[in-house]
C-alpha positions, 0 to 999 in steps of 0.5 A: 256180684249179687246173687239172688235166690228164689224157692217155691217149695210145694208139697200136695195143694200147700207151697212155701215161698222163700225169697230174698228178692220179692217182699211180703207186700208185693206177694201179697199184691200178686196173690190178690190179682184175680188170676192168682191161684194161690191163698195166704193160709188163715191166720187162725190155722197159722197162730194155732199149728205149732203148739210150744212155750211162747218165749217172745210175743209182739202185739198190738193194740185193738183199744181206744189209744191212750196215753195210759196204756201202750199202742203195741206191747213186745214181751218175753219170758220162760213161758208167756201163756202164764204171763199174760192176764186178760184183764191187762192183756186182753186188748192186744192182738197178737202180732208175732209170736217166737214159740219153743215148738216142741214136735211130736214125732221126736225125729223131726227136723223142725223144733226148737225156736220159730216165728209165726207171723198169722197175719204175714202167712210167714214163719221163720226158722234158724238157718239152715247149714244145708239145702236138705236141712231146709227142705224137710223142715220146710215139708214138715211145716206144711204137713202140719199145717195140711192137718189143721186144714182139714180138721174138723176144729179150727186150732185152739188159740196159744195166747187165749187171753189175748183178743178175739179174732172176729169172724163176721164183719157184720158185728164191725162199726163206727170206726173213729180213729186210724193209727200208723205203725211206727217206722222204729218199731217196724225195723224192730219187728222180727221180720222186717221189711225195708219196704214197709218202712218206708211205707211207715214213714211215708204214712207218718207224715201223711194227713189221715182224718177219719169219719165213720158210718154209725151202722158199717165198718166203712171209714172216710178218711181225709188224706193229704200232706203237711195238713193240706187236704189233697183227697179222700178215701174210703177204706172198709175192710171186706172178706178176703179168702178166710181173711180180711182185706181193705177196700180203698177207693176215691171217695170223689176226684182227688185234689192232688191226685200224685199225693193221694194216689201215693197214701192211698197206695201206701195203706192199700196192703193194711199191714201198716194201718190199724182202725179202730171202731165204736163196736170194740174193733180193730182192724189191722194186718188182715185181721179185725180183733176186737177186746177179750172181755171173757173171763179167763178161769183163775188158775190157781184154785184148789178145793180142799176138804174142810170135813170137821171145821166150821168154814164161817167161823174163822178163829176160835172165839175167844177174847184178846189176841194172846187168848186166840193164840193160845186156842188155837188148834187145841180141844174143841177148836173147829175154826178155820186157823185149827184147819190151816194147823192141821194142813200146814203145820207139819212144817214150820208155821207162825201165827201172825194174826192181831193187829199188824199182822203180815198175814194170818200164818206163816209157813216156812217148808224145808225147801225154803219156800215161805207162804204168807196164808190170809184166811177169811170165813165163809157167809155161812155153813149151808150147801148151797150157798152161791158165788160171793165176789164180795167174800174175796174183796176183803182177804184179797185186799190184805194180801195186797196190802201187805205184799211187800212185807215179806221180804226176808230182812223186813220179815225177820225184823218184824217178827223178831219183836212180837206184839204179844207175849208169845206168838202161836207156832208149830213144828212137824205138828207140835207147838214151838217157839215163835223165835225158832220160826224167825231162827229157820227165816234166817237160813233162807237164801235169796233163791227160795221162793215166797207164794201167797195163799188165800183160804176162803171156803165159801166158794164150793167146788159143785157150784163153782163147776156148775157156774163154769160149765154153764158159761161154757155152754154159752148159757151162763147162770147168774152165778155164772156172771159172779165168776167172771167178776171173781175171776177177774178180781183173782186175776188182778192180785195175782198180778200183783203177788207175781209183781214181786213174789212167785205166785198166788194160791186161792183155796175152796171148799170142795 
């Protein structure tokens, strides 16, 4: 015997639907036939309601496909937010996202793990141990959602680097290529659908050959199976209550109407079909996207006082490196390493800077955590000096490359055999001996954390605030447009520090 359920849930206008009986693809169908009186709700309000750390989140390509870079990408982390970065990123929609939601009112039932599927109008919970159970969490998610309906801002994206969601179709064109969810990955989804596999592997085999109109988003597609023609369609993406939904119609009589009537069917709920356009747009799962080419800002900048320092002069200038070592810091040093002295040397720091070098200076704290600080000049000493991308390219440049030389083992090694005589070094402010510095290495254990730090004073904070706000304000100034690009490079190192390390710390001058 089965027994098969059915709930319909409504609280004020809103209804939740729980079935084990009617799929997503055949809701969706009943909702689109005129006489239904009942919307999915917009896949903006859905992705932006429950507020928590992402710890899965499944996406899919809105980029030109290339063996280079992967059609749908499925991570996982502690807390995703800070793991993506537009530049890698920022061509992926967001497919699905399991969120640790935190709710506001500490009695509510609903908390812990959920799954939002925007572009389904689904979420999904833990199993409920009873009937009750379900029901307040199920009130309490259409609640939440009823508030975000009404507010007068449309939620705030989670995954802010991820792609844009597009609102006017307008802006949609040229589309050139069509791909077909894999089956595979379709049975991976978080809320698969048998029947939506089938539908995949029938789209897999099928002929789909796509034209495009230079000046809309309307596709000609050739379809047909084992590479005969048998019709074609038109597919466009049209409005679709706060949505998007796809036109399918005969372009013409079919040739073998059974077989183009069967892909035509099988496209028809755009769940399945991602198009991709000139413009820079995807459409897929009632959703167009299109790539996130915005600069997100850098997370990790700091403006420090450098009050008494001279930010262009980088170390004290005298000759030969046993000579640097030995000025640095003393009576009459104003340069940018006497400053990294006064910051960090409370603790254990090493000079490192010559020929060779890991990183200027080392700093080592009594938690165990290690910094490798790379410093460069400022241009010059003025006030007004301007965003300067090329200021960064050199110092970020050396923190890469020098990236995997901080490993514990290698580092002791390394600095176990000094290059010069004696190496400049300070404890709890007062000048030490290099080799208790690489003695204090050897108490770290594998736990500790290693960070990379950039000191580069030439990016001001009153400039660096006045070029963000006016990018905000949808007016950005040239040194707007240099920001972006700093941004950008920053993003990129970053990503190569985490690769091994913990994180990045870049430091202006405020």
């Amino acid at each position: 015997m089965t027994n098969q359920l059915t709930i319909a849930l409504r609280r004020n206008r809103l209804v939740a639907v729980w079935s084990d009986i009617t799929s997503e693809a055949e809701l969706r169908k009943w909702l689109r036939q005129g006489a239904a009186p009942y919307r999915f709700i917009p896949a903006d309000i859905l992705a932006g309601t429950f507020r928590g750390d992402g710890k899965m989140l499944w996406m899919h390509g809105v980029h030109r496909r290339r063996s280079t870079k992967a059609d749908t990408k499925a991570l996982g982390g502690i807390r995703l937010q800070d793991a993506l970065d537009t530049i890698e990123d920022g061509s992926y929609a967001m497919t699905a996202a399991k969120i640790d939601f935190r709710p506001e009112d500490d009695a509510a039932v609903l908390r812990d793990l959920l799954t939002v599927s925007p572009n389904k109008s689904r979420i999904a919970w833990k199993r409920t141990s009873h009937f009750p159970m379900f029901l307040a969490a199920a009130v309490e998610a259409l609640d939440l959602l009823e508030k975000a309906l009404v507010g007068e801002d449309v939620p705030e994206a989670l995954f802010s680097e991820l792609a844009i969601r597009e609102t006017d179709l307008s802006r949609v064109r040229g589309a050139f290529d069509i791909s077909v969810a894999d089956p595979d990955q379709v049975r991976g989804e978080p809320d698969a659908d048998e029947q939506r596999v089938e539908r995949a592997e029938l789209l897999r085999d099928a002929l789909l050959e796509v034209r495009g109109e230079p000046g809309s988003a309307k596709a000609i597609v050739d379809v047909g199976r084992d590479g005969i023609p048998a019709g074609t369609l038109t597919i466009k993406p049209v409005e679709d209550a706060g949505a998007f939904a796809l036109d399918v119609r005969y372009a013409g009589p079919p040739a073998v109407e059974s077989i183009a009537r069967e892909i035509k069917e099988a496209i028809a709920e755009g769940d399945l079909l991602t198009v991709f356009y000139e413009s820079g747009h995807a459409f897929r799962g009632r959703e167009i996207s299109r790539e996130n080419l915005t600069s997100t800002p850098f997370p990790n900048l700091l403006f420090e006082d450098f009050t008494g320092f001279m930010v262009a002069k980088e170390k004290p200038k005298v000759s030969g490196d046993q000579a640097i070592h030995d000025a640095i810091a003393r009576k009459g040093d104003d340069s940018l390493f006497a400053w990294v002295v006064r910051r960090y040397g409370g603790d254990w720091l090493l000079c490192d800077d010559g020929a060779g070098e890991i990183a200027d200076f080392l700093h080592l704290d009594n938690e165990g955590t290690l910094t490798a600080i790379h410093v460069k000049a400022a241009d010059n000493q003025s006030l007004d000096r301007r965003v300067a991308v090329t200021r960064f390219e050199q110092v970020v440049s050396q923190a890469e490359k020098n990236i995997r030389l901080l490993g514990n083992d290698a580092l002791i090694e390394r600095l176990s055999k000094p290059r010069i005589a004696a190496p400049a070094a300070w404890n709890s402010g007062h000048r030490a001996k290099s080799a208790d510095f690489v003695q204090q290495l050897h108490t770290r254990v594998a736990t500790d954390k290693t960070r990379v730090a950039i000191v580069q004073p030439h990016l001001l904070q009153a400039v660096h605030d006045q070029a963000r706000a006016a990018s905000q304000a949808g007016h950005p100034s040239p040194d707007s447009y240099s920001l972006a690009l700093l941004d950008n490079l920053l993003h990129s190192t970053r990503r190569t520090v985490t690769g091994l390390w913990d994180d990045l710390t870049v430091i202006g001058c405020a």
